[in-house]
C-alpha positions in Angstrom: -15.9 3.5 -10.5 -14.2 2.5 -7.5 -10.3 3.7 -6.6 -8.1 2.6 -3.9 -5.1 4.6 -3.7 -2.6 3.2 -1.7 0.6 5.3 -0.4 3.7 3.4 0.4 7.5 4.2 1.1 9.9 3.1 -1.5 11.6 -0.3 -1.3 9.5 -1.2 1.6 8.0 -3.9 -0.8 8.5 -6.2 -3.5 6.6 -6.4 -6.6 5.2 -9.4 -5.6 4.4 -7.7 -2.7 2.5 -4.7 -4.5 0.4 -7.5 -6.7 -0.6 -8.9 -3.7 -1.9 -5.5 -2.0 -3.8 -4.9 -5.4 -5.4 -8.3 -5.3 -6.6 -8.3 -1.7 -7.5 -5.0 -1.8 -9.6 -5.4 -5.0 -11.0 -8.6 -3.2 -12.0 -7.1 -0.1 -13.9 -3.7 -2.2 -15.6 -6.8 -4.3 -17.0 -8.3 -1.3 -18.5 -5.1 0.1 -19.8 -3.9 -3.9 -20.3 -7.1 -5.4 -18.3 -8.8 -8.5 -19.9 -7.3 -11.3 -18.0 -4.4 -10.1 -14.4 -6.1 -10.2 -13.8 -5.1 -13.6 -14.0 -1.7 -13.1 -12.3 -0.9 -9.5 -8.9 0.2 -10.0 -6.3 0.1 -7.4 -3.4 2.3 -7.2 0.0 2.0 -5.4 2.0 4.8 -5.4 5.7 4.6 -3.8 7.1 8.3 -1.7 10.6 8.8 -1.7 12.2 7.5 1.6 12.0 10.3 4.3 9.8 11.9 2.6 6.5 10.5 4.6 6.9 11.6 8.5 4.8 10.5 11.8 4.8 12.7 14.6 6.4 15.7 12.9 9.6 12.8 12.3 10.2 12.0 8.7 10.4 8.1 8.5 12.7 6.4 6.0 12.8 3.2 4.2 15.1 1.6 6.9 12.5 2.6 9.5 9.8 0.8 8.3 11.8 -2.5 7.5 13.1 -2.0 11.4 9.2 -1.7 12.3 8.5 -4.7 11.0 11.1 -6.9 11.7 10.1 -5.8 15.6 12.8 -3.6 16.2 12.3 0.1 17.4 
């Protein structure tokens, strides 16, 4: 059976935000294994405690990420 596992940092998004990731992710594995497979491919998303994920050697926080995406650096 299929898993995606997903790794986020917390509060980076919404719930709606998560359901979304889990649909499109689902729907992009179902296009590549076909849809008798939907019902059994799971899809995880699992939040890590702010500045507990790090790039570079450089732990990166909630507050980064929303800076990264709102273009600032």
């Amino acid at each position: 059976m299929p898993l995606i596992q997903v790794k986020i940092i917390e509060g980076v998004f919404s719930s709606e935000q998560k359901q979304q990731i889990i649909r499109k992710l689902t729907d992009a594995m179902v296009s590549i294994e076909g849809e008798n497979m939907r019902q059994v491919t799971w899809c995880v998303v699992e939040e890590v405690k702010s500045g507990d994920w790090g790039i570079a050697g450089n732990p990166l926080t909630t507050a980064d990420v929303k800076a990264l995406a709102a273009g600032k650096s």
